[in-house]
DRENTORKOL-3810 file (N, C-alpha, C; in nm, 4 decimals):
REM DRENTORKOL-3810
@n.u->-2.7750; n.v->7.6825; n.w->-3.7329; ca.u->-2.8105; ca.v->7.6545; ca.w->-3.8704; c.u->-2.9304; c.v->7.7389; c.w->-3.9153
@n.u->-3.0426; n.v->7.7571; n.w->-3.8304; ca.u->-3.1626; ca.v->7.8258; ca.w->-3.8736; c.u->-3.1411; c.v->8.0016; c.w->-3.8775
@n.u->-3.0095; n.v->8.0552; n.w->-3.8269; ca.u->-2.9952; ca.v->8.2033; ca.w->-3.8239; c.u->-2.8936; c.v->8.2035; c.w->-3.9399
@n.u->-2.8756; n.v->8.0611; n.w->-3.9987; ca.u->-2.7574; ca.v->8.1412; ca.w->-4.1109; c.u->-2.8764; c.v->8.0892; c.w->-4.2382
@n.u->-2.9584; n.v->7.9983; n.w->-4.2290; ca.u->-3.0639; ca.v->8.0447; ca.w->-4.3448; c.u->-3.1110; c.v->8.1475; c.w->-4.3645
@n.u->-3.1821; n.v->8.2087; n.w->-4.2197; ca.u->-3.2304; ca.v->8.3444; ca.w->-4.1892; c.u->-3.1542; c.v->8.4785; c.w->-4.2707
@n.u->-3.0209; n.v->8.4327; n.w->-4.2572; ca.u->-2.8975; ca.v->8.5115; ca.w->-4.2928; c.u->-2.9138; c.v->8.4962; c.w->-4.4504
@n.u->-2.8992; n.v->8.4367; n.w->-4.4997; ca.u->-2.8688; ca.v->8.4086; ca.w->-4.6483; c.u->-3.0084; c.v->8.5122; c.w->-4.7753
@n.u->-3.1044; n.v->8.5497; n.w->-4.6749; ca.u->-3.2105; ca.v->8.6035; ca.w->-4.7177; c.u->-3.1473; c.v->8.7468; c.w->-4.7409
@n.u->-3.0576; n.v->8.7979; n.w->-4.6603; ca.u->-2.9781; ca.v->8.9712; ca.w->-4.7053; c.u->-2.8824; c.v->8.9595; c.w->-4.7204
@n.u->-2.8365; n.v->9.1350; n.w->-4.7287; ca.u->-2.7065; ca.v->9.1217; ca.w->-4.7887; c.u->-2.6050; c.v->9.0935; c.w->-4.6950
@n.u->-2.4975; n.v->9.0610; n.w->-4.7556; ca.u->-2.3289; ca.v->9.0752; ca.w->-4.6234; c.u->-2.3647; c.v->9.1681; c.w->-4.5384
@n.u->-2.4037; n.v->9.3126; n.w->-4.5740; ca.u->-2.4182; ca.v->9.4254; ca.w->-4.4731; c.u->-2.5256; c.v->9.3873; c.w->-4.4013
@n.u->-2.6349; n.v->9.4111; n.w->-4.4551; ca.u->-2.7503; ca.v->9.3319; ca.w->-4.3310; c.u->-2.7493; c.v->9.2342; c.w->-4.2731
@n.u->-2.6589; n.v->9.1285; n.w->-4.3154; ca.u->-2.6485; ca.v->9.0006; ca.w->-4.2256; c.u->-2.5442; c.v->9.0445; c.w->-4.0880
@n.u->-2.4606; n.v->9.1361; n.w->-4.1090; ca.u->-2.3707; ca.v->9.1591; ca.w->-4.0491; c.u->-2.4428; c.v->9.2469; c.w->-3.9059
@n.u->-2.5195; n.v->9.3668; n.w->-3.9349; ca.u->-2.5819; ca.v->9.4674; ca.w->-3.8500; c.u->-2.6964; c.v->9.3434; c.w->-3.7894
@n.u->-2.7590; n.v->9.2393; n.w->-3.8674; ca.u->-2.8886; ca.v->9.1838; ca.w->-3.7907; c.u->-2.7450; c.v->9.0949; c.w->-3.6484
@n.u->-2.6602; n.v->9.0862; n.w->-3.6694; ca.u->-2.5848; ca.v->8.9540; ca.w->-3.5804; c.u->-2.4788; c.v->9.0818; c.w->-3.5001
@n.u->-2.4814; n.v->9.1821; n.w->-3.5045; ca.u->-2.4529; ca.v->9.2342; ca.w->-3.4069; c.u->-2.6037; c.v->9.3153; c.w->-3.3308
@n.u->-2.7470; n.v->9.2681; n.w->-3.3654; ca.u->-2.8300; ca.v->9.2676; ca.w->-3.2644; c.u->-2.8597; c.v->9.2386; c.w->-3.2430
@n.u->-2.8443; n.v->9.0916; n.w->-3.2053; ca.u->-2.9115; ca.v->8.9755; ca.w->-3.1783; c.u->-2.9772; c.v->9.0121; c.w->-3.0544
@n.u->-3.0834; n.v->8.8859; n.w->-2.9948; ca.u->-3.1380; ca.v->8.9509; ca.w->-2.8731; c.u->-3.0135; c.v->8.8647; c.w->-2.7590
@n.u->-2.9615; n.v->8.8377; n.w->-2.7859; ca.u->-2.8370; ca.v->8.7436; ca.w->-2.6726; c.u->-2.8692; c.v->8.8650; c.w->-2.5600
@n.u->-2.8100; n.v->8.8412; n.w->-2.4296; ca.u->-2.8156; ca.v->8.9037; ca.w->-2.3197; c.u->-2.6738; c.v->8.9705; c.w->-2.3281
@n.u->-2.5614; n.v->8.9874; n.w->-2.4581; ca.u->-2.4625; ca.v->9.0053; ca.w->-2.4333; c.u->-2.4463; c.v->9.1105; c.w->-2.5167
@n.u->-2.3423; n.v->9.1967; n.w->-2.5375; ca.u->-2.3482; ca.v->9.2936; ca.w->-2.6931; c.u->-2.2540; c.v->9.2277; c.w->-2.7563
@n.u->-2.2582; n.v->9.2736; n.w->-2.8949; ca.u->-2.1681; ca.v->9.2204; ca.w->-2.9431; c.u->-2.0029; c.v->9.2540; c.w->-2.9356
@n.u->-1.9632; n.v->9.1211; n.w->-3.0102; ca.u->-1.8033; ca.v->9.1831; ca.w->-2.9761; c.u->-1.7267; c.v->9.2765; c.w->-3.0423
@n.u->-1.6510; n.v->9.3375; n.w->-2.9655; ca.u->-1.5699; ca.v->9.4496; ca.w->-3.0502; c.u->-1.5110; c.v->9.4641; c.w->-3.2122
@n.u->-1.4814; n.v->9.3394; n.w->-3.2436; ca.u->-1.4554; ca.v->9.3070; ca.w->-3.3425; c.u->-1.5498; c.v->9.3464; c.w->-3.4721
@n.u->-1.6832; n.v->9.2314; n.w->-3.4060; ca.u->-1.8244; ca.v->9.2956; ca.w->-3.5013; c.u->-1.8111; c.v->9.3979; c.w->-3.5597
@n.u->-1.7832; n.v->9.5011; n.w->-3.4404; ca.u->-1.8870; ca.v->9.6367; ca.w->-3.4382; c.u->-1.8015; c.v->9.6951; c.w->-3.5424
@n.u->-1.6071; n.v->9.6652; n.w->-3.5119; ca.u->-1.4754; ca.v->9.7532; ca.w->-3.5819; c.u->-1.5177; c.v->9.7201; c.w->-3.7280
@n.u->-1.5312; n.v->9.5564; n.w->-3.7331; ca.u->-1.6005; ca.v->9.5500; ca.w->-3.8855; c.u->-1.6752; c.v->9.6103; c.w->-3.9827
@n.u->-1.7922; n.v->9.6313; n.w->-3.8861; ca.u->-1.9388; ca.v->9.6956; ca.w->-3.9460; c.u->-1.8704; c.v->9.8612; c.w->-3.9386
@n.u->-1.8398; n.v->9.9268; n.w->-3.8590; ca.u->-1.7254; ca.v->10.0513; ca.w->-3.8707; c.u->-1.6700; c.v->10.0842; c.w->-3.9873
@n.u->-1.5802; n.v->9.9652; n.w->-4.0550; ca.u->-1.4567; ca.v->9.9612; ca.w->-4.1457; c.u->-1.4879; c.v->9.9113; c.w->-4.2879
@n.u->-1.6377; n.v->9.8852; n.w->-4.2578; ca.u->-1.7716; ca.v->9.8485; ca.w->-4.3926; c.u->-1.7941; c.v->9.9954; c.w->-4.4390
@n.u->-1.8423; n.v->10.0340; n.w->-4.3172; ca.u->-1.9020; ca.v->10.1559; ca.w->-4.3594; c.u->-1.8422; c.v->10.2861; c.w->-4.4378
@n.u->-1.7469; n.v->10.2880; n.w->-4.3448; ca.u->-1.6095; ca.v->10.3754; ca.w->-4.4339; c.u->-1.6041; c.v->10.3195; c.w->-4.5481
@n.u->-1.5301; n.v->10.2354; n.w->-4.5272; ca.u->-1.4906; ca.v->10.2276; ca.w->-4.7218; c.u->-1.5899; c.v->10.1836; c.w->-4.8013
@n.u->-1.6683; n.v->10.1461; n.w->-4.7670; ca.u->-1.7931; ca.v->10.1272; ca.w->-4.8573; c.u->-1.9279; c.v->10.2310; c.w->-4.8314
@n.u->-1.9098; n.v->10.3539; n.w->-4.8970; ca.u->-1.9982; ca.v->10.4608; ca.w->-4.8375; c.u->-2.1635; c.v->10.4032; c.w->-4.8759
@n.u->-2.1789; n.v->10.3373; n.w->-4.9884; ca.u->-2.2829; ca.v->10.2941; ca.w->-5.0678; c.u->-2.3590; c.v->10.2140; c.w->-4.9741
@n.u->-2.2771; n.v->10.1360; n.w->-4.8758; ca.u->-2.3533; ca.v->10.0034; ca.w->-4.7771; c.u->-2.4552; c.v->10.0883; c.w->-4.6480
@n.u->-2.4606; n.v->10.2367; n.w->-4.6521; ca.u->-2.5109; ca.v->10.3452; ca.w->-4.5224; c.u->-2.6385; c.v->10.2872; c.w->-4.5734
@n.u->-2.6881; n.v->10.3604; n.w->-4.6774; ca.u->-2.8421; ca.v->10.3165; ca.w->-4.6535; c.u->-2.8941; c.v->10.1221; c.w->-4.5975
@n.u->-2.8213; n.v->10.0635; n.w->-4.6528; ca.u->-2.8512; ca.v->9.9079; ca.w->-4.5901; c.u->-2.7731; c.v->9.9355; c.w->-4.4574
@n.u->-2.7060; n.v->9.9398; n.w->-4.3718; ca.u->-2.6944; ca.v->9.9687; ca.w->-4.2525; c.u->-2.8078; c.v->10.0098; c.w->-4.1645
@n.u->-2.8424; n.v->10.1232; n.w->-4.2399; ca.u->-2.9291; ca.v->10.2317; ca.w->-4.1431; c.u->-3.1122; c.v->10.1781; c.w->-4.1615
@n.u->-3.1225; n.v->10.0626; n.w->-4.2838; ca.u->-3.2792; ca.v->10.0258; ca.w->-4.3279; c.u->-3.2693; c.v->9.9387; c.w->-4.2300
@n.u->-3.1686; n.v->9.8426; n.w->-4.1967; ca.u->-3.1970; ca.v->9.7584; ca.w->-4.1027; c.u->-3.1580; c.v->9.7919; c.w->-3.9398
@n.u->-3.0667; n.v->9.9093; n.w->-3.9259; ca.u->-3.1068; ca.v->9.9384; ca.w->-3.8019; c.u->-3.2135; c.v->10.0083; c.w->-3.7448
@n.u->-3.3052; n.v->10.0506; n.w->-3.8211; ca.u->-3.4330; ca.v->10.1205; ca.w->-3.8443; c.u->-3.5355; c.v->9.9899; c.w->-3.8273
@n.u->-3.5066; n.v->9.8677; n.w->-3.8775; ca.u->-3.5727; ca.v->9.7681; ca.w->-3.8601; c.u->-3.5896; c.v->9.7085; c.w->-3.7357
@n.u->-3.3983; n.v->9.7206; n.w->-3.7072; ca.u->-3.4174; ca.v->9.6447; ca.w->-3.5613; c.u->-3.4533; c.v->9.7247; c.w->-3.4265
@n.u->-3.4364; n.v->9.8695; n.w->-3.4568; ca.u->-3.5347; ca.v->10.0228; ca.w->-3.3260; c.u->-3.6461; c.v->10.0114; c.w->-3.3434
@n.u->-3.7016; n.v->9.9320; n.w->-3.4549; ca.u->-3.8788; ca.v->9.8944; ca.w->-3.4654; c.u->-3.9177; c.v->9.7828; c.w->-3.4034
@n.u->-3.8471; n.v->9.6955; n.w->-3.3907; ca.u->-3.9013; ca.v->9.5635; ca.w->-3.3421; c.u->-3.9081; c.v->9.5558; c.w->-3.1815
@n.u->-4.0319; n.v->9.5156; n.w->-3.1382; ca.u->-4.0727; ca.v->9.4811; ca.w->-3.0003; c.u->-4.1356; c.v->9.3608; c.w->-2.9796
@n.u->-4.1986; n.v->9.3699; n.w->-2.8713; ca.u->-4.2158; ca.v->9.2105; ca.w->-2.7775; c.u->-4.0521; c.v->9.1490; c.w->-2.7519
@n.u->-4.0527; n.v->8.9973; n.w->-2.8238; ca.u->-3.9724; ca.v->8.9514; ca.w->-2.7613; c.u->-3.8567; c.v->8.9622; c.w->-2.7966
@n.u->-3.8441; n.v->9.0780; n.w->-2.9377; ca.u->-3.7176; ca.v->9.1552; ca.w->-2.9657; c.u->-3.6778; c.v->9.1950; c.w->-2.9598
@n.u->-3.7043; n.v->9.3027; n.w->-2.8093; ca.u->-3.6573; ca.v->9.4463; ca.w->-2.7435; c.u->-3.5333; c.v->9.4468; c.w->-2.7425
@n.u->-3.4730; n.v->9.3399; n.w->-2.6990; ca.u->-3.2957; ca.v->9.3101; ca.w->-2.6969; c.u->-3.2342; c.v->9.3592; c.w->-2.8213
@n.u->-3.2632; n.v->9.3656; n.w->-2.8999; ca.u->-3.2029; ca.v->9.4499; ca.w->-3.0313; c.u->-3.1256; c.v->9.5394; c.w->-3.0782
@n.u->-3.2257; n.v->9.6206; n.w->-2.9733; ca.u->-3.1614; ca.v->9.7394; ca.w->-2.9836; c.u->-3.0796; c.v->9.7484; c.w->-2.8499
END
């Protein structure tokens, strides 16, 4: 419940890229990733929000290293 409030603060695209980096010990699933893939293509406009928040999540350290 507290990561889909968290969630509701960005967009579909950033909610999507922050939950395929979660710090889980696992990566995400294939599916995610084909998604966020099949975003990107057809929606050329969603690159810069993709790339602000994966820029966000290659910045974050301590107990967020899992992120990336």
């Amino acid at each position: 419940r507290i990561l889909s409030k968290v969630l509701d603060s960005y967009s579909d695209m950033q909610a999507k890229v922050r939950s395929a980096t979660l710090n889980d010990p696992w990566s995400p699933s294939g599916a995610a990733m084909n998604e966020l893939l099949k975003l990107h293509i057809t929606r050329k406009h969603c690159f810069i929000e993709i790339m602000e928040m994966i820029d966000k999540r290659l910045n974050d350290h301590d107990k967020n290293w899992r992120h990336v």
